[in-house]
N, C-alpha and C positions, 0 to 999 in steps of 0.2 A: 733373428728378432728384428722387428719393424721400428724405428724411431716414430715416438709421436710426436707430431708438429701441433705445439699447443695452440698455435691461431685457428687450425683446419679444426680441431676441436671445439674451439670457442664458437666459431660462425656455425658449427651442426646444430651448439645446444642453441646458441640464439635461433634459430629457424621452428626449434623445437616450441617456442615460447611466441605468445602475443597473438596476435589479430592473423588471419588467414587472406583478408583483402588486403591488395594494395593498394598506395595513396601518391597524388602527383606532387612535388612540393619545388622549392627552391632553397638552395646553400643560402641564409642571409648571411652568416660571417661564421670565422673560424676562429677561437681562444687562440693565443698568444704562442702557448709551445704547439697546436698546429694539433691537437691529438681529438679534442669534440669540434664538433659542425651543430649549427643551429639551422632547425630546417621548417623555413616555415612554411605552413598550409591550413588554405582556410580559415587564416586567423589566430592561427593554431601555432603554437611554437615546440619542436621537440631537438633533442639532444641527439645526435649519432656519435659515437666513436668509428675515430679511424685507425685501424690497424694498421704494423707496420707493413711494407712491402706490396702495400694495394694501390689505385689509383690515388692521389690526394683530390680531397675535394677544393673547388672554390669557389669565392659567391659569386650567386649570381648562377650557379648553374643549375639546371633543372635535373631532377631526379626523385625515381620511383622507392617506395617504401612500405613496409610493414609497421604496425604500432605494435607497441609493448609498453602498456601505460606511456609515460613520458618520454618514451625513445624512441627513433628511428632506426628500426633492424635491418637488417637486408638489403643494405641501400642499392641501388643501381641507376649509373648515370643513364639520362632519357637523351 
């Protein structure tokens, strides 16, 4: 029997969800315990989680995006 890894899980169902285009944005800051990213674009302000064991983000860096209402999915550094 396979162990499920519940992050590898979570980022399939987020993929599953939201906008199909991407969007270019920048880290403006990071909450205090380090866990959401605020990423603005276009004026625009959205929310990412970061999972554990993935890059951290930080501001100031640029990176590409999915929307799902008010959040940033999929992120990836540009």
């Amino acid at each position: 029997m396979t162990p499920w890894n519940i992050n590898e899980l979570i980022q399939e169902a987020l993929k599953l969800s939201g906008s199909k285009e991407r969007f270019i944005g920048v880290v403006s800051k990071i909450d205090v315990s380090g866990t959401t990213a605020a990423i603005l674009s276009d004026e625009r302000e959205f929310l990412a989680f970061q999972l554990q064991g993935k890059q951290k983000l930080i501001p100031g860096q640029q990176v590409s995006f999915r929307i799902d209402q008010f959040r940033a999915v999929d992120l990836k550094v540009v």
